[in-house]
C-alpha positions as CSV (number, residue, x, y, z in Angstrom):
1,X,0.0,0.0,0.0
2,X,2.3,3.0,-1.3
3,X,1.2,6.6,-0.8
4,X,-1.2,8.0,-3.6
5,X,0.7,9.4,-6.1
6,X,-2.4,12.1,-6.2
7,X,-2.0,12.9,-2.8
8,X,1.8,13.5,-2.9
9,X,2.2,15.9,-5.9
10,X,-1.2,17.7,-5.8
11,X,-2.6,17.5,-2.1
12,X,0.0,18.8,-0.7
13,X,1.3,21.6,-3.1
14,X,-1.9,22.7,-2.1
15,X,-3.9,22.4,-4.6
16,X,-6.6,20.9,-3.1
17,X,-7.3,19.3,0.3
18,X,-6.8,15.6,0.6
19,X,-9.9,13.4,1.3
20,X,-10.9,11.5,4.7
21,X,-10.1,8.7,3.1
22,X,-6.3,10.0,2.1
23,X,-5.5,10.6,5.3
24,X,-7.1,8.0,7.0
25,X,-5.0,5.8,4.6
26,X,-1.5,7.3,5.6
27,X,-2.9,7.0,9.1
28,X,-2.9,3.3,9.1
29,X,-0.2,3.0,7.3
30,X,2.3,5.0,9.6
31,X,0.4,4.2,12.7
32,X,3.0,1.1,13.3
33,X,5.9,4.4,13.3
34,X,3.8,6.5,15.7
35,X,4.4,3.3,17.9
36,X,7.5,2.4,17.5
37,X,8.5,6.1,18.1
38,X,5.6,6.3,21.5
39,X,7.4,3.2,22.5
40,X,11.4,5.0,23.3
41,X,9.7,6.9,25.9
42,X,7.1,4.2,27.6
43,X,7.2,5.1,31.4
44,X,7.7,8.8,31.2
45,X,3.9,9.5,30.6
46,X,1.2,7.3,29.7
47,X,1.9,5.5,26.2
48,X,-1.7,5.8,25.1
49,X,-1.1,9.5,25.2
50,X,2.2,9.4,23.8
51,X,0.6,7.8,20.6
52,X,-1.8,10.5,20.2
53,X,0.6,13.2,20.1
54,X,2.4,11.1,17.8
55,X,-0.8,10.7,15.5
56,X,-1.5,14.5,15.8
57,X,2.4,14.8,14.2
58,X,1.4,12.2,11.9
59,X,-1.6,14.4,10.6
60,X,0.3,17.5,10.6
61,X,3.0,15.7,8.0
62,X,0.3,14.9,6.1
63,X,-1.3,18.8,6.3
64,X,2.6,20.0,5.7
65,X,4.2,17.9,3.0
66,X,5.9,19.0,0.3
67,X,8.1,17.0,-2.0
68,X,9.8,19.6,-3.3
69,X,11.5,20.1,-0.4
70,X,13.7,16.6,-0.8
71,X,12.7,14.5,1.7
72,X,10.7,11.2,1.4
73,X,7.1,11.6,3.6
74,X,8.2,8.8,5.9
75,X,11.2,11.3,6.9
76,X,9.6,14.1,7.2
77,X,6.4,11.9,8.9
78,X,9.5,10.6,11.9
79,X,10.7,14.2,12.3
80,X,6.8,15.3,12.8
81,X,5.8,12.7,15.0
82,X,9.3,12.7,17.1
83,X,9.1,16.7,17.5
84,X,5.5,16.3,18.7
85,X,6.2,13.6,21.2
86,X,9.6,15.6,22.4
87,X,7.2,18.6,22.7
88,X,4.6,16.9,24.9
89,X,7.0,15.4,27.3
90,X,8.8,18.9,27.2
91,X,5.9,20.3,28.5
92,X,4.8,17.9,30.9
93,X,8.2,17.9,32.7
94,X,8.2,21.6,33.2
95,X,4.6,22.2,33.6
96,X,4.0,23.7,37.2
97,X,0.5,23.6,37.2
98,X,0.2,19.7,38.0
99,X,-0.3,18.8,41.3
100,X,1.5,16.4,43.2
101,X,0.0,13.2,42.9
102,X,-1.3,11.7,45.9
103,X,1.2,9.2,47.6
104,X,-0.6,5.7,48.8
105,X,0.2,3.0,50.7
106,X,-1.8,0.6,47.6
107,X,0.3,2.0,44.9
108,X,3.8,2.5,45.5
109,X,6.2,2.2,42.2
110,X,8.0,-0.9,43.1
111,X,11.4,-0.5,44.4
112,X,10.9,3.7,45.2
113,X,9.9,4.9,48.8
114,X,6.8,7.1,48.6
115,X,8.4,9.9,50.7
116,X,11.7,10.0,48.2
117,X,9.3,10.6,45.8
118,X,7.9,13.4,47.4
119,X,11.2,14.8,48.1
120,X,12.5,14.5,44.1
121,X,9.2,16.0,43.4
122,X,9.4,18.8,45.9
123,X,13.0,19.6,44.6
124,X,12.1,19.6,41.3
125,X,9.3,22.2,41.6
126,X,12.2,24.3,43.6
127,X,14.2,24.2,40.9
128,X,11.8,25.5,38.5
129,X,11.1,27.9,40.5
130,X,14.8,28.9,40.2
131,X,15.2,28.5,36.9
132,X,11.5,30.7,36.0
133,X,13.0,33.6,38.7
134,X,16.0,33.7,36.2
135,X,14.3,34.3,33.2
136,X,13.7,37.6,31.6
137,X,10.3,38.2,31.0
138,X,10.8,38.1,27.1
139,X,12.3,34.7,27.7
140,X,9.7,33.2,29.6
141,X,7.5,34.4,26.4
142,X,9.9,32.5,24.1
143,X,10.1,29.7,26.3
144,X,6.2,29.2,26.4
145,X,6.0,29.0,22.7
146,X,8.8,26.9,22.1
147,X,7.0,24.3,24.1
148,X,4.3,25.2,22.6
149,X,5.7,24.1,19.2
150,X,6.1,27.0,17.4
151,X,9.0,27.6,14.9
152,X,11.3,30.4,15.3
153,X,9.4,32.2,12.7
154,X,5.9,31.6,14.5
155,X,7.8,32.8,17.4
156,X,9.4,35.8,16.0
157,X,6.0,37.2,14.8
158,X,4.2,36.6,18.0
159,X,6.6,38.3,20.2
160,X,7.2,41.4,17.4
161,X,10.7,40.5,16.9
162,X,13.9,38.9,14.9
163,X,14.3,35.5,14.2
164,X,17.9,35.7,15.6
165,X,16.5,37.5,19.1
166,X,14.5,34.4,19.2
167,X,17.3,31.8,18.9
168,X,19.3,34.0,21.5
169,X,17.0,33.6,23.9
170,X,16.7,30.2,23.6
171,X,20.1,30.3,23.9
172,X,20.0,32.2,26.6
173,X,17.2,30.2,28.7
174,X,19.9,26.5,27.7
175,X,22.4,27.8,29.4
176,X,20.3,29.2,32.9
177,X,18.5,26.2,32.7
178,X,21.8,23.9,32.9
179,X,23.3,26.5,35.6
180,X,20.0,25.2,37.5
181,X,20.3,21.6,37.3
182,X,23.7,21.7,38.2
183,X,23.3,23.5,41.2
């Protein structure tokens, strides 16, 4: 089952949207990718919801294709799907706003003490707390949207400024981050 030829040089030079049944073609298809990919980072967050990040990749290859850019779709369909999943896991880790889950005697992770747990968790929140103290207000902007998954250019626009200011702050925000994890 190759890729339509129809959906690969006209669908996605824009010429015309592709059909329900394209994409739910290329869906099936790749889904065994999304898997495989969903599958290097099993045990960080829920696999089930790594796989739909992946598919939501998946369906923005299939929205952003182009082959006149060089690549083959199934490139270009990795890259999409890995960026997405790196991006949800990005965000997860730093998000503040999740509270700490409850600790119970029924459902320790085997081999961890509860009230470790508590403590990494704890120390973790202090050092994002650190780290967000550090950052410039401009960078906490640039921050939000890279983990958002904007591109540099989608960030440059929304914060009414160069591309290069954009990749200095994120240049920027590497290095204070790494001053706080090595503290």
């Amino acid at each position: 089952m190759g890729r339509p030829k129809e959906l690969t040089e006209q669908k996605q030079l824009g010429n015309a949207p592709a059909t329900e049944s394209e994409v739910t073609e290329m869906v099936v298809k790749y889904l065994p990718l999304v898997k495989s990919i969903a599958g290097k980072y099993r045990g960080r967050v829920e696999y089930e919801d790594l796989v739909q990040e992946g598919l939501i990749g998946l369906l923005s290859a299939i929205r952003n294709y182009s082959p006149q850019k060089g690549a083959s779709f199934s490139t270009f369909a990795y890259l999409c799907v890995s960026r997405r999943i790196l991006t949800a896991l990005k965000s997860q880790a730093l998000s503040v706003q999740q509270p700490f889950a409850p600790l119970t005697e029924e459902d320790p992770v085997p081999g961890e003490d509860p009230i470790s747990r508590l403590i990494e968790q704890q120390d973790f929140h202090e050092r994002y707390r650190r780290f967000e103290a550090i950052l410039s207000g401009f960078e906490k902007d640039t921050l939000r949207l890279y983990l958002g998954g904007y591109s540099y250019e989608e960030m440059s626009l929304q914060l009414q400024s160069t591309v290069k200011s954009v990749d200095n702050a994120l240049q920027r925000i590497r290095r204070k981050l790494r001053l706080v994890v090595a503290e």
